[in-house]
C-alpha positions in Angstrom: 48.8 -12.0 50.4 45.1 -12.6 50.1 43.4 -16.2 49.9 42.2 -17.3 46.1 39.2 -19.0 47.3 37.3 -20.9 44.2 33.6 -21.6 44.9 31.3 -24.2 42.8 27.6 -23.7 42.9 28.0 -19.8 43.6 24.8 -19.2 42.2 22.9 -21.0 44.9 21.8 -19.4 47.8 24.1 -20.9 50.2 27.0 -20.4 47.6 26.2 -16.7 47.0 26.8 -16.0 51.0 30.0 -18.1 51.1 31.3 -15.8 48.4 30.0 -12.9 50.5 31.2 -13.9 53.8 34.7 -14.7 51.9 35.3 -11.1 50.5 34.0 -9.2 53.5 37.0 -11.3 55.4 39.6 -10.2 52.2 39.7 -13.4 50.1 40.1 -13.2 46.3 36.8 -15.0 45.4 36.5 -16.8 42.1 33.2 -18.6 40.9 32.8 -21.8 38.6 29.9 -21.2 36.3 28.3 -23.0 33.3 27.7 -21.4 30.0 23.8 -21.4 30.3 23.8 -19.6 34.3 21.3 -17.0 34.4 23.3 -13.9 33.3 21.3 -12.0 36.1 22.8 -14.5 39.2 26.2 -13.3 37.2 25.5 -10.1 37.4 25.0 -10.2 40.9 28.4 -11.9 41.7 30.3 -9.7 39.6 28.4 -6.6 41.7 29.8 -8.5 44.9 32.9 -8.7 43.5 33.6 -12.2 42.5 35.6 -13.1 39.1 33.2 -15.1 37.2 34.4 -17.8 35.1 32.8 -19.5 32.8 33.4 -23.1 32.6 33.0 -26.6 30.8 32.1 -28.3 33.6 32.6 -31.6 31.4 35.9 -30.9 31.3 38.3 -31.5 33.7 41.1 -29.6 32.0 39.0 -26.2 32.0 38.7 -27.2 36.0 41.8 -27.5 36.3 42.8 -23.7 34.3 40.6 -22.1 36.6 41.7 -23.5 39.8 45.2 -22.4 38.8 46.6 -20.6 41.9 43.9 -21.4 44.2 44.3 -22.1 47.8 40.8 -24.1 48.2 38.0 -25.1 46.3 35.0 -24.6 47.7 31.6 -26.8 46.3 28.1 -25.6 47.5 26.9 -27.5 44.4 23.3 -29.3 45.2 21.5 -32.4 42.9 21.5 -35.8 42.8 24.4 -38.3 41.6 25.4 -36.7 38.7 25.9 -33.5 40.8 27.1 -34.5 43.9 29.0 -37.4 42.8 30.2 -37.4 39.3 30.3 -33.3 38.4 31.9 -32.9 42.1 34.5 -35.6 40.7 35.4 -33.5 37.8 35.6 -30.3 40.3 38.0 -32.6 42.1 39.9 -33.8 39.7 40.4 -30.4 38.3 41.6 -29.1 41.8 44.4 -31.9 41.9 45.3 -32.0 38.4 46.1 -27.9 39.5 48.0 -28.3 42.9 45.0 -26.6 45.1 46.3 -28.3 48.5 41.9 -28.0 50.1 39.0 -28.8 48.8 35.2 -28.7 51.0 32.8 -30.7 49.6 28.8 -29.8 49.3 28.2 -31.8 52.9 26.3 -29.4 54.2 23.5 -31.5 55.9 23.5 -33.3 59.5 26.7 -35.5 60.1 25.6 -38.9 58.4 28.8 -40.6 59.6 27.2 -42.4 62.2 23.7 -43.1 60.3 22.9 -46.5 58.6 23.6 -46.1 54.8 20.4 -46.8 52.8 18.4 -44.6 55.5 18.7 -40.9 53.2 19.4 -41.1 49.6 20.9 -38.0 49.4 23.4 -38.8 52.2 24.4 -41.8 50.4 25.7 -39.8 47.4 27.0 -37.9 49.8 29.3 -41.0 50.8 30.3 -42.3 47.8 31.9 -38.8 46.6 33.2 -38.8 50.3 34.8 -42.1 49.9 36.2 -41.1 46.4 37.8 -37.8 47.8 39.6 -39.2 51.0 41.4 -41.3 48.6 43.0 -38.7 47.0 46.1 -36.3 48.5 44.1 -33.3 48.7 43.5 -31.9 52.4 39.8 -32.0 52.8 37.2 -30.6 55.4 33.4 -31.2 55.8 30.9 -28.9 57.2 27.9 -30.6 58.9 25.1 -27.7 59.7 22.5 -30.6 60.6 19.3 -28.7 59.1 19.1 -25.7 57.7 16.7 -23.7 59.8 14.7 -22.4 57.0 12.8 -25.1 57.3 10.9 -24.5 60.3 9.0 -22.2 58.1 7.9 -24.4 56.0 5.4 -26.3 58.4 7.1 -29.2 58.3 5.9 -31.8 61.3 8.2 -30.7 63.6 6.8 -27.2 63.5 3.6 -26.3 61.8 2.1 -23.2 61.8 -0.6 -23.6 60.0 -2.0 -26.0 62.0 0.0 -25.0 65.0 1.3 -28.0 65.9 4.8 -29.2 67.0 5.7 -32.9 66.5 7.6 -35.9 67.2 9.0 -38.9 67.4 9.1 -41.8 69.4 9.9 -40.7 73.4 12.2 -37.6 71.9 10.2 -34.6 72.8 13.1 -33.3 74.9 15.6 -34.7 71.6 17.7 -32.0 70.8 18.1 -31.3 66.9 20.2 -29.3 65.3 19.4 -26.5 63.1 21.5 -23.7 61.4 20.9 -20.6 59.7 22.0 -20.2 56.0 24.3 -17.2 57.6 25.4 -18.7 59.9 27.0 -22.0 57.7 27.9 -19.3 55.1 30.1 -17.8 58.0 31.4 -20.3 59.0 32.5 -22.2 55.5 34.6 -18.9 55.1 36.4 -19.2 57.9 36.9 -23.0 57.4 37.8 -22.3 53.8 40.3 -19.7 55.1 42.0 -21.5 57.5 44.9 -24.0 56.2 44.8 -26.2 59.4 41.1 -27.0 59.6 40.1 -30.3 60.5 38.4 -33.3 58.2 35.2 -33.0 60.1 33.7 -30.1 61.5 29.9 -30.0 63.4 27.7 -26.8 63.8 24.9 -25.5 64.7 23.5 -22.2 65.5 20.8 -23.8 68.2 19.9 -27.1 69.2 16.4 -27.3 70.3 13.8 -30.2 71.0 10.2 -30.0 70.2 9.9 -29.2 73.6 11.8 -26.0 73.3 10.3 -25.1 70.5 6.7 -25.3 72.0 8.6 -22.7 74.3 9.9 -20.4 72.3 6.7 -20.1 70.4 4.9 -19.2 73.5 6.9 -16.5 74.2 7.1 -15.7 70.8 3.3 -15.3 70.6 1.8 -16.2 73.6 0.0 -19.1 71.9 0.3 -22.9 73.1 0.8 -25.1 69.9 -0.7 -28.7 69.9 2.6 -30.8 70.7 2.1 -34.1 69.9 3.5 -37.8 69.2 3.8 -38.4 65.7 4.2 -42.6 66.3 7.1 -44.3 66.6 10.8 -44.0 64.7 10.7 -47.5 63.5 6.7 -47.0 62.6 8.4 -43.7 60.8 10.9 -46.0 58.9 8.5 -48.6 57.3 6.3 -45.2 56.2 8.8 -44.0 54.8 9.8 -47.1 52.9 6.1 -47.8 51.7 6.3 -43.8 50.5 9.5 -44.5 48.3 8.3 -47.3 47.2 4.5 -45.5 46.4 7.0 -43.1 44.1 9.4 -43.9 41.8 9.0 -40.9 40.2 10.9 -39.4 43.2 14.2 -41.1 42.7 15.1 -38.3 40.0 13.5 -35.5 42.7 16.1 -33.9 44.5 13.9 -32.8 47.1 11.2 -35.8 46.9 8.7 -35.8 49.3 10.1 -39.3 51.2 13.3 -37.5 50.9 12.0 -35.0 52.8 11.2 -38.0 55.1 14.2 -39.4 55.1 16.0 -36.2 56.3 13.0 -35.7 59.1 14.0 -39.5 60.0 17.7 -38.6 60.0 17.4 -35.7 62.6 15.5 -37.7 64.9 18.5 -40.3 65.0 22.0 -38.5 65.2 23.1 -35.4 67.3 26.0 -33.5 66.9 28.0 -33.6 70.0 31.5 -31.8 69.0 30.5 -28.7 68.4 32.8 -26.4 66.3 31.4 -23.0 67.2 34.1 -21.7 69.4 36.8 -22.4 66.3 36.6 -19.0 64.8 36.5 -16.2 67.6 34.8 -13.3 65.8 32.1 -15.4 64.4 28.4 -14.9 66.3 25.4 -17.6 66.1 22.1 -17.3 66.2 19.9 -18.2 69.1 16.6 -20.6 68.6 14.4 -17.9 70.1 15.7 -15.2 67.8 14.9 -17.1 64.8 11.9 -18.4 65.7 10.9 -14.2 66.5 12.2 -13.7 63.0 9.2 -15.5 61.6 6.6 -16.3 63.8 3.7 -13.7 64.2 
């Protein structure tokens, strides 16, 4: 009998490849959608061959009809509280209210279990729905990518191509920080969504690579020697980033604001993953940090 798999935030890029990697593994794949989605991003979902559903996403009794008969609910919803903490309630809520025994929350982001709270806005929404759904019955499990590794395109300090430069900080050139590929999570979310045993926490990452490694891979990428360089200290970092919230109010209704951006920078320079999860699912293959870094780099 074939997995009903519900997915929230389908029309995202992360939540369009869950729904692909779903069906091409045989799940029945049902998206939430509101009213006002782009009939286009529909479109494209229906094309995949996921039953769009239009949904009141006010409503927790509409939820709840259109999680009927599902064996998880997944969320790859992304904003800021009233996203992440009170329309991921609803979803919730609608999931119980409906029997649906799993449910895997939008935690896609590095593990912040082990961070300070008050360090990453954005992890601290995180929490509170995380608080919220392990006090409910439903069986839950998190998937912690660390970064996304789009974002060593976008010359962020760490790697800059503009100025080719690689960056750091503190004494953690050799610091190992996680990155995964939008594939690759999307893979993997499938298989965690599939699987009825999986655990509350899982860790990933396609390649873990210091700035160090990095400057490697670029050289024999290119054969060019980026500038690697101290960016200051982590605690010099933290009051920066403080002053740079502070400097922008404006920000706190950003989802992507640029001391958020700091904030996450700050957060992968102070927690590792160290149980990898890649061995779990057998048939799954990750990325290396030299074959993405070939994908890109000219």
């Amino acid at each position: 009998m074939k997995k009903a798999i519900l997915v929230a935030g389908a029309t995202g890029n992360l939540g369009r490849k869950i729904c692909r990697e779903l069906i091409k593994r045989g799940a029945d794949v049902s998206a939430l959608v509101r009213a006002s989605t782009d009939p286009e991003k529909i479109e494209n979902l229906t094309k995949m061959g996921v039953k769009v559903m239009e949904v009141d996403l006010n409503s927790i009794d509409e939820i709840a009809k259109a999680c009927a008969g599902m064996h998880c609910v997944v969320s790859a919803l992304a904003g800021l509280g009233d996203v992440i903490v009170a329309t991921q309630k609803r979803i919730l809520d609608g999931a119980l209210q409906a029997g649906v025994p799993r449910f895997i929350p939008s935690d896609f982001c590095t593990d912040y279990n082990d961070l300070v709270p008050g360090e990453n806005r954005n992890f601290d929404l995180r929490r509170e729905f995380k608080a919220y759904l392990d006090s409910t019955s439903i069986r839950a499990s998190s998937v912690f990518n660390g970064a996304f590794a789009d974002i060593l395109k976008y010359n962020t300090p760490v790697l800059n191509l503009k100025d080719k430069s690689i960056g750091y900080w503190g004494d953690k050139a050799d610091w190992k920080l996680d990155f995964t590929t939008m594939d690759d999570t999307a893979a993997f979310t499938a298989e965690v969504a599939l699987e009825d045993t999986a655990p509350r926490d899982l860790q990933i990452a396609s390649f873990q690579v210091s700035p160090n490694d990095l400057w490697a891979d670029v050289k024999e990428a290119t054969g060019q020697e980026f500038r690697i360089h101290q960016l200051g200290s982590l605690e010099d970092f933290a009051q920066y980033i403080k002053k740079q919230r502070a400097d922008h109010p404006a920000g706190e209704n950003e989802l992507y604001a640029k001391w958020q951006q700091s904030q996450y920078m700050y957060s992968m320079f102070s927690t590792q993953h160290h149980q990898l999860a890649n061995e779990r699912y057998k048939n799954l293959t990750w990325t290396t940090d030299l074959a993405y870094i070939k994908s890109f780099v000219n």
